[in-house]
Structures are given as C-alpha cells and as structure tokens.
C-alpha positions in Angstrom: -42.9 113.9 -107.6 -39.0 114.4 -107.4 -39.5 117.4 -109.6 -42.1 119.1 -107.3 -40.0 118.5 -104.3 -37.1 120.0 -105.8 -39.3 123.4 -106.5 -40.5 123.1 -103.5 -37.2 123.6 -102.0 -35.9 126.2 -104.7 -39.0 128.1 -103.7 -38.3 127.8 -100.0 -34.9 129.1 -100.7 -36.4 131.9 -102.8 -38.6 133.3 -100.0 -35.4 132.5 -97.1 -33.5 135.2 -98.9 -36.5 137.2 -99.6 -36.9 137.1 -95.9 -33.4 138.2 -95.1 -32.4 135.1 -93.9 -29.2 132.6 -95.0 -30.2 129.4 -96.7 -29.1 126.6 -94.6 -26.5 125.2 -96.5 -24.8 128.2 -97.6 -24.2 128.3 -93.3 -23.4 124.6 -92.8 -20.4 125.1 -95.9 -19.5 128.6 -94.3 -19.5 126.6 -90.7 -17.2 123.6 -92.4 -14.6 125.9 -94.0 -14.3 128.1 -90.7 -13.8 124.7 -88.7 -11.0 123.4 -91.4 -9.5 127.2 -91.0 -9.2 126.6 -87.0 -7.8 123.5 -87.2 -5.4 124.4 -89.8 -4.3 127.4 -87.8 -4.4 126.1 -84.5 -0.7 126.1 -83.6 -1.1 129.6 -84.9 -4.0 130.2 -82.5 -2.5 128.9 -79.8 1.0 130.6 -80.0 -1.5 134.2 -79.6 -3.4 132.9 -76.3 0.5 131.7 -75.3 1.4 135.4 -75.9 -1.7 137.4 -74.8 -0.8 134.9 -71.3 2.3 135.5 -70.7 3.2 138.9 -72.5 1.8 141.6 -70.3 1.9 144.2 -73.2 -0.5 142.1 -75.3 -3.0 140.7 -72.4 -6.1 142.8 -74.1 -5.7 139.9 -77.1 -8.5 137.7 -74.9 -11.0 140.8 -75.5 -10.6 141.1 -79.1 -12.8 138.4 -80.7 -15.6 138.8 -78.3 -15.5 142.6 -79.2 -15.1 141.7 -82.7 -19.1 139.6 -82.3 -20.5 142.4 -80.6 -19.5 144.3 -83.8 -20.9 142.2 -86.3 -24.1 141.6 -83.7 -24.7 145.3 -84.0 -24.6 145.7 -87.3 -26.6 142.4 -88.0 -29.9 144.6 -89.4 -27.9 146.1 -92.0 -27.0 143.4 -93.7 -29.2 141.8 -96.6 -29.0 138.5 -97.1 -31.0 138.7 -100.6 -28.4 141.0 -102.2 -25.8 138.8 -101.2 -24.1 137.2 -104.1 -20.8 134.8 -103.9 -17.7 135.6 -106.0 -15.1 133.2 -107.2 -12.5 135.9 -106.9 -12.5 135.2 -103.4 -11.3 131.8 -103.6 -8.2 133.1 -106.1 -7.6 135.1 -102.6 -7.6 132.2 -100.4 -5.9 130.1 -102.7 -3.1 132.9 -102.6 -3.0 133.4 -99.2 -2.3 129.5 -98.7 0.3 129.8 -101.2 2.2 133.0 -99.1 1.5 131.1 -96.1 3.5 127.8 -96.8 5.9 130.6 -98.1 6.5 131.9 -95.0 6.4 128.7 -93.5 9.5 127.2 -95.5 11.3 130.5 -93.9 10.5 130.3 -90.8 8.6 133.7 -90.7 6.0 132.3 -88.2 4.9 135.9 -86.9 4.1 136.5 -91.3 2.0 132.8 -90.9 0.0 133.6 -88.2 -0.9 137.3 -89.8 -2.4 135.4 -92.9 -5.3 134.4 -91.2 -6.6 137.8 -91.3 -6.8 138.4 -95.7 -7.9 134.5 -95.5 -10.3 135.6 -93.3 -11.5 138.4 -95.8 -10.9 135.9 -99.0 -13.6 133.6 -97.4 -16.3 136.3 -96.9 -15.9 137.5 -100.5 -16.2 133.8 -101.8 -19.9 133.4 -99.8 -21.5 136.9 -99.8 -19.2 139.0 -102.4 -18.6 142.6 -101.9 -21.4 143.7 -100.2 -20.7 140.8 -96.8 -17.0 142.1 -96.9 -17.9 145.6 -96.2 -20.4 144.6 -93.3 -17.8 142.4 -91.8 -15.0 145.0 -92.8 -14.9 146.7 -89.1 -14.9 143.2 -87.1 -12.1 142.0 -89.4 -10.2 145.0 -89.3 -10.2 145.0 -85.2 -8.7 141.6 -85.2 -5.4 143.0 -85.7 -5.2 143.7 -82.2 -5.1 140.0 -82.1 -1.3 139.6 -83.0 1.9 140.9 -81.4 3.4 143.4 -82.9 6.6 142.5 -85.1 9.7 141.6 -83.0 11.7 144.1 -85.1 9.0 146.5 -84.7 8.7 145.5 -80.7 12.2 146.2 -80.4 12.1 149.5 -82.6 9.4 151.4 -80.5 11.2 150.3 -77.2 13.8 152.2 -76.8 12.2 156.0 -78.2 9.1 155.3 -75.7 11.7 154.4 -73.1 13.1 157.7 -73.5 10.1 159.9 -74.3 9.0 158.9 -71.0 11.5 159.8 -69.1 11.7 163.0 -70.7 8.3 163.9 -70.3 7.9 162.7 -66.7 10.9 164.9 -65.5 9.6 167.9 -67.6 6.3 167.7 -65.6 7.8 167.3 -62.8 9.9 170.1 -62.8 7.0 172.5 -64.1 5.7 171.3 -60.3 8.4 172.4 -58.5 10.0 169.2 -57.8 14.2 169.2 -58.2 14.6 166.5 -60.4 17.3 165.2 -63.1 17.2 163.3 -66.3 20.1 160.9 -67.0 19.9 158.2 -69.6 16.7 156.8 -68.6 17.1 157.4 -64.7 15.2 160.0 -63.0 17.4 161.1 -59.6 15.0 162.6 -57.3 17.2 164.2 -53.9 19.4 161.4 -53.1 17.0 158.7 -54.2 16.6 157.4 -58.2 14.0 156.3 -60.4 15.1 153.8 -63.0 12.4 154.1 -66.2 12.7 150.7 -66.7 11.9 148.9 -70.5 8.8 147.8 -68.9 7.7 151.2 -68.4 8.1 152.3 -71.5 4.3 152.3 -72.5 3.9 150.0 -74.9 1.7 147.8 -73.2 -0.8 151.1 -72.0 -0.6 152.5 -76.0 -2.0 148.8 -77.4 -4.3 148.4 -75.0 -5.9 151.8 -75.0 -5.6 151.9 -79.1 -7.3 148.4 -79.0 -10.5 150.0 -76.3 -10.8 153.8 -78.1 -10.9 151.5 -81.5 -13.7 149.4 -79.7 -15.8 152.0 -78.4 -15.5 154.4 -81.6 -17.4 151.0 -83.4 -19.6 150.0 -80.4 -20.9 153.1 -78.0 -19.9 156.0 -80.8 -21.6 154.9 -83.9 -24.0 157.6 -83.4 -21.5 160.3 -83.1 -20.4 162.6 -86.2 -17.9 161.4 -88.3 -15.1 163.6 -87.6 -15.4 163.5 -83.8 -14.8 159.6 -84.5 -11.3 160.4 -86.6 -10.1 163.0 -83.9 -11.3 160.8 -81.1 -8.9 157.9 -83.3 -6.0 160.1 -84.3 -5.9 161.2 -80.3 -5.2 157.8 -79.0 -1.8 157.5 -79.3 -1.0 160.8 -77.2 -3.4 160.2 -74.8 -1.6 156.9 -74.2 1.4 158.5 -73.8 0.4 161.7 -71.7 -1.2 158.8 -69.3 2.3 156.9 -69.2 4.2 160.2 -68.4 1.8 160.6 -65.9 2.2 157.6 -64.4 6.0 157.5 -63.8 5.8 161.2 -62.2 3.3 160.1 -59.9 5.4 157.3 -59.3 8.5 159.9 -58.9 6.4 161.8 -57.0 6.2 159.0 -53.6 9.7 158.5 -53.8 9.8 162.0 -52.7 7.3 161.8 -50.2 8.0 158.1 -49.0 11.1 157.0 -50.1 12.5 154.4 -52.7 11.3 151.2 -50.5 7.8 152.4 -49.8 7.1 154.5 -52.5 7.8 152.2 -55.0 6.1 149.7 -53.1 2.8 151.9 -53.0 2.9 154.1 -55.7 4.3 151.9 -58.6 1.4 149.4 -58.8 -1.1 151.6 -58.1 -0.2 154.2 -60.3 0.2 151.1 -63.3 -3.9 150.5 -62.6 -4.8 154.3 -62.6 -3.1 154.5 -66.4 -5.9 153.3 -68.0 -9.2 155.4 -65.7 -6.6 158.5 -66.6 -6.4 157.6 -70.4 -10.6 157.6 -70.4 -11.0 161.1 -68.0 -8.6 162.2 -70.5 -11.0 160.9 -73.6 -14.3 162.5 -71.5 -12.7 166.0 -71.7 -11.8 165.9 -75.2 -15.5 164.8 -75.9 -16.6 167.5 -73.7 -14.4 170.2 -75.2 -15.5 169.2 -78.9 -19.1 169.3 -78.0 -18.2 173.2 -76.2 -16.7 174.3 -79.9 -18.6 172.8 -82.3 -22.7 173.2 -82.0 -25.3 171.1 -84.6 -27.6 173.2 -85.7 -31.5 172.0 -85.4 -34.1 172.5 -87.5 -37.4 172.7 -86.3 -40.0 169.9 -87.6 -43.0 172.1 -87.3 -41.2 175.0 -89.8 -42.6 175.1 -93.2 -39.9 176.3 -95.7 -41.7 177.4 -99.0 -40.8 175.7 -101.9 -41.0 178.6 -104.6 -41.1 182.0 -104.0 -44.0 183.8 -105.9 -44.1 188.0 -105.7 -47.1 189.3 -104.1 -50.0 190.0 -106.5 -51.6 193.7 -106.2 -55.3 194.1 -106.7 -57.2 195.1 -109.1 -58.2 198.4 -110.3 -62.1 199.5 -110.4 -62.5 201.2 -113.6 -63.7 204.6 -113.2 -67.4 205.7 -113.4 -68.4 202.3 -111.9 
C-alpha cells in the first residue's frame, strides 16, 4: 500500500511538471531559503529603506522590487517548469558569496555586504531551476541594482563634474537665448542677482531616477519594440538626464530675471525640480518619434505567393508536317 502511494505521488509530480507547474515542495524549500535570506539580511534591508527615506537622490529604491514582480509576472508564460533542472553549482555560489560577505563584514565594508545579496540572489535561482530559471529571472535581478546607493567614493566622485557640467550647460543655453549671464565657479550671476548651482542640483538624483524608469519601461511597455531602438533608447538615458537638469537650472535662472532672487527662487526652483522628470519623458517621445521617421519596417504581404523554384517556360510542340 505504502509503495502505491508513493507512485502515486511520483506520478502526480510527473504530470505537475508536465503541466508547467512547480511541485509543491520544491516552492515550500524555495519559500524557506528566501525567508532565512531576509532575515539574515535584514539590517541590510533596512539600512536601503533608511536611505531610499531620507536620501532624496535614491527615493525611487521603494519602486524597484515591485517593478522587478511586474517583470517576472510578464514573463511568467515563458518559463517551463518541466525543463527546469537544479544544479549544485549554485550552492558553491551561495556558499561563496557567504564567505565574501562575512569578509566584508570583519572590514567594515557594509555598502560591499549589503551588495551581496544580489549574486546570492542569482546563486539561489541556479541551485532550484539551473540555467534555464536564471536567464528568465535574469532581467528582474539585474534591475535590483537600482536598489542600492551608489558607492560613497563613487557618490562623491560624480558630484563635483555634474556640479560643474550643469552650470556650464545652463549658462551656455542661456546665453544662446539672449540672456547676459556669467559663469563663476559654480555661480551663475544674472544682472545684479546670483544663482548658486548648489551640490544638490547637481543631477544626480534626476540621472538615477530616470536611468532606473527608462530601464523599467524598456523591460515592461517596450518589449515589443526592435532590439536596437531598446539599446539607443538605453544608451540615451544618461544625456537626457542631464539635458533635463540643464534645463532645469536655466529655467530656474530664467525667474530670477524676471522675478527676482526672493520670488523667483521661491516659484521657479520647486517647480522647475517637478517638471525635470515630464521633460526627461517629452524628451524620450521625440527620440521615439524621430527613430520611427528614419527607419521604416518593411511588410510583407500575407496574401503574396513567392514561388519556391523557378522553372523556364516550356514551348509547345511542333505538328509534324503533312498531318
């Protein structure tokens, strides 16, 4: 009796996967080891929602790993569970990545820690579902870098060149409008009024947050699109963020012209930090535009019948003569 029961659940497994469905306990041990992952990492966790709260350059962390599930829900049908295989190599990764993790523990490299839960991540979906799981989950686990901060170093690094390449920029545009205006350091003097481009303003905050939304609606809304307009639509981020910035600070410039330093700053600053980000996607709509203007699909009709072969015309036959 024991022995029938037992193929009786083998063969109940057998038709689950033939299905395209996960065996129960395969998702009740997945469900365990992603629970013992969280509470392992919690102070990790917790020191990104500390950041994505009070950091105002990293306040789009909240939306990454619900955009991260609608990933993986979209791509749900092309998954098969029945070709799914586990591999061991994937627990020599986690077992690594704990090893590099109390590493960077002992030295107090807590930014290094928390980034380990990403190849952890990706060492865990190899040891349930192999190779063929990690490339369906590959996209969601990729976009849950714009979970972390950027490196302090790295902060610190981009600071000061975005500082400057904004003030730049804004007082180039705003001299190609006519506008009597003068660069010094990172001060803008407009008349007898100035505009300090402070380290806030430097963009940094705009260029993750945009980078993080293009990334997300390349993978959600633009699946259908052709390749390369995905990799140009990518590689554009980054000066779109910045063109947005510039634009922002000579708009800004712009009212203390008009207004004065009180009320323009007053009116324009704040307003013109909300408008970065509908100017960033008018900016992304006329790039798609122009791409669909230079480049046309050709389309073939359905109802066309293209021959195969290619036979010569045959010429008919001669009467013989007298007949």
């Amino acid at each position: 009796m024991s022995i029938a029961t037992t193929q009786a659940g083998l063969n109940r497994h057998d038709e689950q996967n033939a299905l395209g469905k996960p065996a129960v306990p395969t998702l009740l041990a997945a469900g365990l080891v992603v629970a013992a992952v969280a509470v392992s990492y919690w102070p990790n966790l917790r020191y990104l929602v500390n950041q994505w709260y009070n950091e105002p350059n990293y306040s789009h962390g909240f939306l990454v790993i619900p955009i991260a599930l609608v990933i993986l829900w979209q791509r749900k049908d092309e998954l098969n569970y029945a070709a799914l295989r586990p591999m061991f190599a994937g627990w020599v990764i986690v077992a690594a990545v704990l090893l590099g993790r109390f590493w960077f523990f002992e030295r107090n490299e807590f930014w290094a820690e928390s980034a380990s839960l990403l190849p952890l991540l990706g060492g865990l979906v190899l040891a349930f579902g192999g190779w063929r799981l990690l490339r369906w989950s590959l996209p969601a686990l990729g976009f849950l870098v714009f979970m972390y901060p950027l490196p302090p170093s790295l902060n610190l690094y981009l600071a000061g060149p975005l500082q400057t390449l904004a003030t730049l920029g804004s007082t180039a545009l705003l001299q190609a409008f006519g506008m009597p205006v003068l660069a010094e350091g990172n001060i803008i003097f407009i008349g007898a009024s100035k505009l300090e481009v402070a380290q806030a303003c430097n963009g940094l905050s705009m260029l993750m947050a945009f980078v993080m939304l293009v990334t997300a609606t390349t993978l959600v809304m633009a699946r259908e699109r052709p390749i390369w307009e995905r990799v140009v639509l990518l590689l554009s981020m980054v000066p779109i963020a910045l063109v947005s910035n510039i634009i922002r600070i000579a708009v800004t410039a712009w009212a203390y012209q008009l207004l004065g330093a009180q009320r323009g700053e007053k009116l324009a600053h704040d307003t013109a930090g909300w408008a970065m980000m509908p100017i960033a996607l008018a900016l992304i709509w006329i790039e798609l535009k122009l791409m669909n203007w230079l480049v046309v699909e050709e389309t073939v009709d359905s109802k066309l019948v293209i021959p195969t072969s290619y036979s010569a015309p045959t010429r008919p036959a001669k009467k013989p003569k007298g007949v």
